[in-house]
Wavefront OBJ file of the C-alpha trace (Angstrom):
o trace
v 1.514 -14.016 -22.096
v 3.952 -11.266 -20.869
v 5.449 -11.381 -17.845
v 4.041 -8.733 -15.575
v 6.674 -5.646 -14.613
v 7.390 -7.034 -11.074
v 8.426 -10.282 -12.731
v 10.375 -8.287 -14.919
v 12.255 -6.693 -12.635
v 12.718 -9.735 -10.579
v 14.064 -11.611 -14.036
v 16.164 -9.123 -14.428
v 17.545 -8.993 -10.790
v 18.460 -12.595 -10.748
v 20.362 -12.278 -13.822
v 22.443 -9.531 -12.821
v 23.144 -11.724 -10.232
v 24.545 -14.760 -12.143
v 21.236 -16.715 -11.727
v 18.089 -16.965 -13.402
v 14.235 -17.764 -13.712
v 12.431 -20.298 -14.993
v 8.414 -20.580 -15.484
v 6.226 -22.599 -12.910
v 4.000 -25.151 -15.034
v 3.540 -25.637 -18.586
v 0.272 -23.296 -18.674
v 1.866 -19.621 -18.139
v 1.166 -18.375 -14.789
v 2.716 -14.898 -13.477
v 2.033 -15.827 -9.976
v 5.046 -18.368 -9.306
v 8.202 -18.463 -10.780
v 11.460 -20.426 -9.660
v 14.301 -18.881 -9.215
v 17.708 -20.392 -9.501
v 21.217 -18.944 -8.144
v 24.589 -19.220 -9.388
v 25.263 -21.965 -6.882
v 22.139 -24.211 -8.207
v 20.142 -23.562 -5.055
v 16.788 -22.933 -6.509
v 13.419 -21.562 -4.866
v 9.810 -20.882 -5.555
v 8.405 -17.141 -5.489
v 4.724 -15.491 -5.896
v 5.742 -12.134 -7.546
v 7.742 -10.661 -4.208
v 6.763 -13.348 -1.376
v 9.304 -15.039 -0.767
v 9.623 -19.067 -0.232
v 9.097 -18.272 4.164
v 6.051 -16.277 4.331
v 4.264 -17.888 6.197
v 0.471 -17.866 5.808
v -0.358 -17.232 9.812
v 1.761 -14.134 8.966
v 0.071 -12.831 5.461
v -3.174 -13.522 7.122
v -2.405 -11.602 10.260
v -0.774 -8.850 8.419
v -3.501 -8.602 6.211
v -5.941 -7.530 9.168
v -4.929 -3.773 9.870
v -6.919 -3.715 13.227
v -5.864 -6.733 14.879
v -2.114 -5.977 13.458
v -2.331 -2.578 14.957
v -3.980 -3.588 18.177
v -0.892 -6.382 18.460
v 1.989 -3.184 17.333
v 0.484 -0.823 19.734
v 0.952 -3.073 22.462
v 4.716 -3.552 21.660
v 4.374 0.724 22.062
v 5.131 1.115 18.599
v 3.293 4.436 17.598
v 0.215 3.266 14.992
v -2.895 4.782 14.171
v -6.335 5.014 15.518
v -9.101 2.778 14.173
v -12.174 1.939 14.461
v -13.709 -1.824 13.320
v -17.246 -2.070 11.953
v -18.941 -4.953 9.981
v -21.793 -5.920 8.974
v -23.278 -7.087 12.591
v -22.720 -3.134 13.446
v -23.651 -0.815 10.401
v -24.019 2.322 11.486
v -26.719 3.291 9.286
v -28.775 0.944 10.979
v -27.074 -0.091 14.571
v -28.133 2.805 16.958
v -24.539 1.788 19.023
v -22.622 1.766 16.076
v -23.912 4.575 14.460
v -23.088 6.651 18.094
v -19.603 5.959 17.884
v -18.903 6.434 14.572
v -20.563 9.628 14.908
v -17.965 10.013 17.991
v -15.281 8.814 16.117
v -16.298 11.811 13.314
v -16.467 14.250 16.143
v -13.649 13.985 17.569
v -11.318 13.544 14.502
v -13.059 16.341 12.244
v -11.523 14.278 9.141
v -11.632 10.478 8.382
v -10.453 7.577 6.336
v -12.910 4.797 5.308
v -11.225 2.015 3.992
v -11.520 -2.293 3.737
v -10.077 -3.685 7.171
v -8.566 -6.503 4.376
v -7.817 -3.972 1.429
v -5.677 -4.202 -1.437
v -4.038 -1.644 -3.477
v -6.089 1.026 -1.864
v -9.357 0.045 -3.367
v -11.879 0.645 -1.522
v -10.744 3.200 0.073
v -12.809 7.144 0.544
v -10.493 9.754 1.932
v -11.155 13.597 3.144
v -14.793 12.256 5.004
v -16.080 14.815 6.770
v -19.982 14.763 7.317
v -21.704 11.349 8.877
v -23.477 11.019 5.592
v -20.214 10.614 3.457
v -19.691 8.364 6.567
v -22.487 5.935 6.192
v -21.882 6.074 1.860
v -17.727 5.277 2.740
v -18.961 2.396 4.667
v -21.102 0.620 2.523
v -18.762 1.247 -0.158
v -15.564 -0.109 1.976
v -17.614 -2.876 2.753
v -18.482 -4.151 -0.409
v -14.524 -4.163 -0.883
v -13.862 -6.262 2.190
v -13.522 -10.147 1.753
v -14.974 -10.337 5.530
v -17.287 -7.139 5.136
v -15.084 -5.657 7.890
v -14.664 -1.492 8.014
v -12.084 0.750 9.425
v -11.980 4.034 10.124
v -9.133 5.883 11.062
v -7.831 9.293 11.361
v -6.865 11.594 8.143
v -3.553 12.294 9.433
v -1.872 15.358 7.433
v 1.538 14.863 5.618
v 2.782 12.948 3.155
v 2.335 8.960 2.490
v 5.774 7.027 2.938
v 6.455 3.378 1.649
v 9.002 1.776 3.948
v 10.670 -1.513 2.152
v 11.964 -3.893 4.788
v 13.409 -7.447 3.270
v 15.068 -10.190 5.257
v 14.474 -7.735 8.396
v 16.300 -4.905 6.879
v 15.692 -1.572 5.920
v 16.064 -1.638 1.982
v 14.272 1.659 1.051
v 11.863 4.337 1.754
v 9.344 6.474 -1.104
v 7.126 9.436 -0.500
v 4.082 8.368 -2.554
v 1.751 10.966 -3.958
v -1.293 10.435 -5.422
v -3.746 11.251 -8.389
v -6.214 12.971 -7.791
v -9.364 14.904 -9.922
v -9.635 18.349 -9.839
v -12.716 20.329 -10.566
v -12.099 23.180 -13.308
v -16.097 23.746 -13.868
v -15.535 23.149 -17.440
v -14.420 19.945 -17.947
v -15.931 16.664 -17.254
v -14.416 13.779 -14.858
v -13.887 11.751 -18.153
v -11.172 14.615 -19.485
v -9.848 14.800 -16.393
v -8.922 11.186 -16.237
v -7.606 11.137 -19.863
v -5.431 14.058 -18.833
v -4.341 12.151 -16.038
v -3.406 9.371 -18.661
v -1.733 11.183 -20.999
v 1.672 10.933 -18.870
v 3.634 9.309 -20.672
v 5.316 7.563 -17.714
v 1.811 5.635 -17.234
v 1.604 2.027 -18.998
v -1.231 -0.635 -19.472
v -1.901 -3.916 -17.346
v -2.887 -5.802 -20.051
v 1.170 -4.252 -21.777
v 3.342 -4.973 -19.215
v 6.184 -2.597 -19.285
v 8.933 -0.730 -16.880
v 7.052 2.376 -16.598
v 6.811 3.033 -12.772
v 3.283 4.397 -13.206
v -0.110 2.411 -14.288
v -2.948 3.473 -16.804
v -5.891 4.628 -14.130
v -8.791 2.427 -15.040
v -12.213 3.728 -15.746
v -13.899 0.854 -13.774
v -11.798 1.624 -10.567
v -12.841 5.522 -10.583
v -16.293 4.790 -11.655
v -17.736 3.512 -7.666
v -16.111 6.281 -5.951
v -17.950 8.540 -8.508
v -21.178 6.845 -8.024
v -20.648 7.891 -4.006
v -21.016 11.380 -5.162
v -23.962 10.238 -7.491
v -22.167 11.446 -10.320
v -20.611 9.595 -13.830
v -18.233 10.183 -15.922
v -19.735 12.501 -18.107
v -19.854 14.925 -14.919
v -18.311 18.279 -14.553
v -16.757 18.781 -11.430
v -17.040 22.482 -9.590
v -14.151 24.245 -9.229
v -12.009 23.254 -5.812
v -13.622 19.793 -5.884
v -11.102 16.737 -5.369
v -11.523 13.041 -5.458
v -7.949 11.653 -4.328
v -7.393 8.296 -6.514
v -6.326 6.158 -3.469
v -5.254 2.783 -5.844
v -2.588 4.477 -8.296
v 0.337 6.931 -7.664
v 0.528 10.220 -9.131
v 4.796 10.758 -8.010
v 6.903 8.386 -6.039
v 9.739 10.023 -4.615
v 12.762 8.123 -3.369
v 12.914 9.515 0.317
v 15.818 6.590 1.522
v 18.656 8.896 2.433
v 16.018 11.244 4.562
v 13.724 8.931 6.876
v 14.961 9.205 9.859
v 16.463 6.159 11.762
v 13.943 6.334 14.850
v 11.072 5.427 12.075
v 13.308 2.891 10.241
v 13.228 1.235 13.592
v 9.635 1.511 13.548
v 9.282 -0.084 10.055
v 11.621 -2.872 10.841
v 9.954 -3.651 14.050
v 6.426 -3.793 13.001
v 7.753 -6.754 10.089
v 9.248 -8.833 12.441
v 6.874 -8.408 14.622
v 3.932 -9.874 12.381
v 7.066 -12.398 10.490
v 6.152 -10.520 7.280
v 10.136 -10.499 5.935
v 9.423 -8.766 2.637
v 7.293 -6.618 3.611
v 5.990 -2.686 2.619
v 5.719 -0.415 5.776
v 3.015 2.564 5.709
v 4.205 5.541 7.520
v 2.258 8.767 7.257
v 2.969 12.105 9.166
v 4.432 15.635 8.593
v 7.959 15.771 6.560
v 9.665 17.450 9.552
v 8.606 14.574 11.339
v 9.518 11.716 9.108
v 12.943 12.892 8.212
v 13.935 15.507 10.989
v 12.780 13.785 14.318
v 12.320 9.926 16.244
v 9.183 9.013 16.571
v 7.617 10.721 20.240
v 4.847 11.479 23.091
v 4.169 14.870 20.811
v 4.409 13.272 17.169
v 1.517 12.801 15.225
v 2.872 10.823 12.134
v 2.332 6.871 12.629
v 2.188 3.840 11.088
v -0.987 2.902 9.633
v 0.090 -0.862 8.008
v 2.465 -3.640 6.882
v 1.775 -4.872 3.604
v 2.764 -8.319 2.297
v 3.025 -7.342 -1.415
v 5.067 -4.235 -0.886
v 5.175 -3.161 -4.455
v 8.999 -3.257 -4.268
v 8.910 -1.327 -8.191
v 8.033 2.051 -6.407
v 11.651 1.911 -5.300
v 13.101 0.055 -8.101
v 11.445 2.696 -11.031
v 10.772 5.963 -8.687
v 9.862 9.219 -10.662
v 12.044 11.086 -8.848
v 15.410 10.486 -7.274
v 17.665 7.369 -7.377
v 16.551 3.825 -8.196
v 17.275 1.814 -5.335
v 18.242 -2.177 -5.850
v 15.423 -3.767 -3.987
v 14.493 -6.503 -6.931
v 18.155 -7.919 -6.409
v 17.912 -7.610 -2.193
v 15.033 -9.589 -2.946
v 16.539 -12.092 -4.915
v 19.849 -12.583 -2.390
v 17.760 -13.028 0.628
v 15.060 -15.669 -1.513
v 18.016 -17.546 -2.929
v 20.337 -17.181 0.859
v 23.223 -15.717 -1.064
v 26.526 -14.988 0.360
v 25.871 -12.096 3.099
v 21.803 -12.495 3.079
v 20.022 -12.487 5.864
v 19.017 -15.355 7.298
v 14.902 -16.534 6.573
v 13.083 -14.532 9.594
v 9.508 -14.814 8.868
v 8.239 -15.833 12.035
v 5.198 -14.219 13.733
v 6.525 -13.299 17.377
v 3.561 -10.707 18.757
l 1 2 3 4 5 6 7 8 9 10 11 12 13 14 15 16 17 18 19 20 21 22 23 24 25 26 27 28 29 30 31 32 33 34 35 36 37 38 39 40 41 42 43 44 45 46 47 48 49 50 51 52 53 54 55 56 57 58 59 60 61 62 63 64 65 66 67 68 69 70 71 72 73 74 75 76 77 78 79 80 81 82 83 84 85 86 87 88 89 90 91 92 93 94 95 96 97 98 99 100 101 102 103 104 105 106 107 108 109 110 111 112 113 114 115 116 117 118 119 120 121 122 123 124 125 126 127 128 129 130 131 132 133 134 135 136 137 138 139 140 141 142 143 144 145 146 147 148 149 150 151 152 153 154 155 156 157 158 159 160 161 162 163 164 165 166 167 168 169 170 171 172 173 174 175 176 177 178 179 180 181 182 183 184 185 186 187 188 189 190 191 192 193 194 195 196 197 198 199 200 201 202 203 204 205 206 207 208 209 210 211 212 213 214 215 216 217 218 219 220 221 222 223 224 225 226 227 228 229 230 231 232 233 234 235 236 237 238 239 240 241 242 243 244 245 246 247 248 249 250 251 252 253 254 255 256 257 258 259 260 261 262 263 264 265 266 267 268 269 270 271 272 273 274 275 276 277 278 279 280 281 282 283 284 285 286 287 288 289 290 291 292 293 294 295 296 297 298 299 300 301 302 303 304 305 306 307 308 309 310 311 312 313 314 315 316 317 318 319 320 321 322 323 324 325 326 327 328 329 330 331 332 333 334 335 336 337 338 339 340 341 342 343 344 345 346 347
């Protein structure tokens, strides 16, 4: 089997670096490799966690509410949520249902999404009506390995990936993404293959460097099936489904966040011990890149990811590569100037 593009790239890092990789088992796996430095120290990755993860702090991170609850009481600046399950459906649970329907009110625009997501599966943006509500839920839901909901705010602005390794800022992308729009001629099907006709989009089952993935038919089918619709459907004209689980641009942003939300980023990592970790920041330009984060700002942070898809910044669409895959490697392997191993929960 082929090794998957973030193995790639961290082959290729290691390399450059005087080191290299060998395979984990006699069976091919591309979920561990070992890496080993130009000194002979040698360590054991899964794709980009690194050898002091811990699992307290994967787990942790992996919970956006609690995680929030804990960064908002250290005053950093996150985002609104609120945490239903199955014990409170609000289709059914007159309480729940009241303060989602609050929640709705008073925010005009919300995100559904798994409390334990991945990859943005799962996820219905742009919900405006308690029906689309109640439909987001169940569908979130069924996403969530603990059946756990959150809804949160649809901030405006753009989407920003923040890479923090080792405790240090290594990079920051502006992350736009797909989305279908309604012509009234065509149907969602041509849409999509338009979509996949860039050339800069490869296959999961071909790894390659492009920096953007095929959109799969079975990921866009559910959210169509919210709307009741297939593939074969025609969308009207000024309809948009946003395609929360692939990116449509990623723009390297590093030399424009500002250092009040690098501060932010770095914070929230060590905070939870994630030390390779991929910050979600989301708020107005002028306020990402122009301003520190304040009383009267209404960007925040809305996550800390474990698996911070580090090839955004190593294979952007737009502006300069950054060397993440080789940060990586120095701080796995404790190379000369690395920073020392700092994943330690400490909320």
């Amino acid at each position: 089997m082929a090794w998957s593009r973030t193995n790639r790239l961290i082959i290729a890092a290691t390399e450059r670096l005087g080191g290299r990789v060998e395979p984990l088992g006699s069976v091919h796996s591309d979920f561990f490799v070992r890496l080993i430095g130009p000194d002979r120290r040698s360590v054991i990755v899964s794709k980009t966690r690194s050898p002091y993860l811990t699992e307290v702090a994967q787990t942790l991170s992996n919970n956006k509410f609690i995680a929030r609850e804990l960064l908002a009481g250290h005053g950093l600046p996150v985002v609104a949520g609120l945490l239903l399950d199955e014990a409170s459906d609000p289709s059914v649970d007159a309480d729940a249902g009241a303060r989602a329907r609050e929640f709705l009110a008073s925010h005009e625009r919300v995100v559904v999404k798994p409390n334990w997501g991945n990859r943005g599966i799962g996820v219905v943006t742009e919900v405006t009506s308690f029906a689309d509500l109640l439909a987001g839920f169940a569908f979130a839901r069924a996403h969530d390995r603990d059946e756990e909901v959150l809804i949160e705010p649809q901030l405006p602005g753009v989407n920003l990936r923040v890479a923090v390794i080792g405790g240090r800022f290594a990079a920051a992308a502006e992350v736009q993404r797909p989305a279908l729009r309604g012509d009234g001629r065509r149907s969602v099907a041509a849409l999509l293959a338009e979509l996949n006709a860039d050339p800069r989009r490869g296959s999961w089952d071909r790894p390659s460097l492009r920096p953007l993935d095929r959109i799969e038919d079975e990921l866009v089918e559910p959210l169509l099936e919210l709307r009741g619709i297939g593939l074969d459907a025609v969308l009207d004209v000024g309809d948009r489904i946003e395609l929360c689980f692939e990116e449509a641009e990623v723009v390297d942003r590093t030399d424009e966040l500002h250092p009040g939300w690098i501060e932010v980023a770095v914070e929230a990592a060590r905070l939870l011990g994630v030390d390779v970790a991929g910050v979600d920041l989301r708020g107005e330009a002028d306020e990402l890149f122009a301003a520190p984060p304040s009383a009267s700002s209404t960007a925040r942070l809305l996550e800390v990811n474990v698996l911070p898809a580090l090839h955004l910044h190593a294979l952007p669409t737009r502006g300069a590569p950054r060397p993440v895959f080789e940060a990586f490697v120095e701080y796995c392997l404790q190379l000369p100037g690395a920073p020392p191993p700092c994943a330690t929960v400490r909320v």
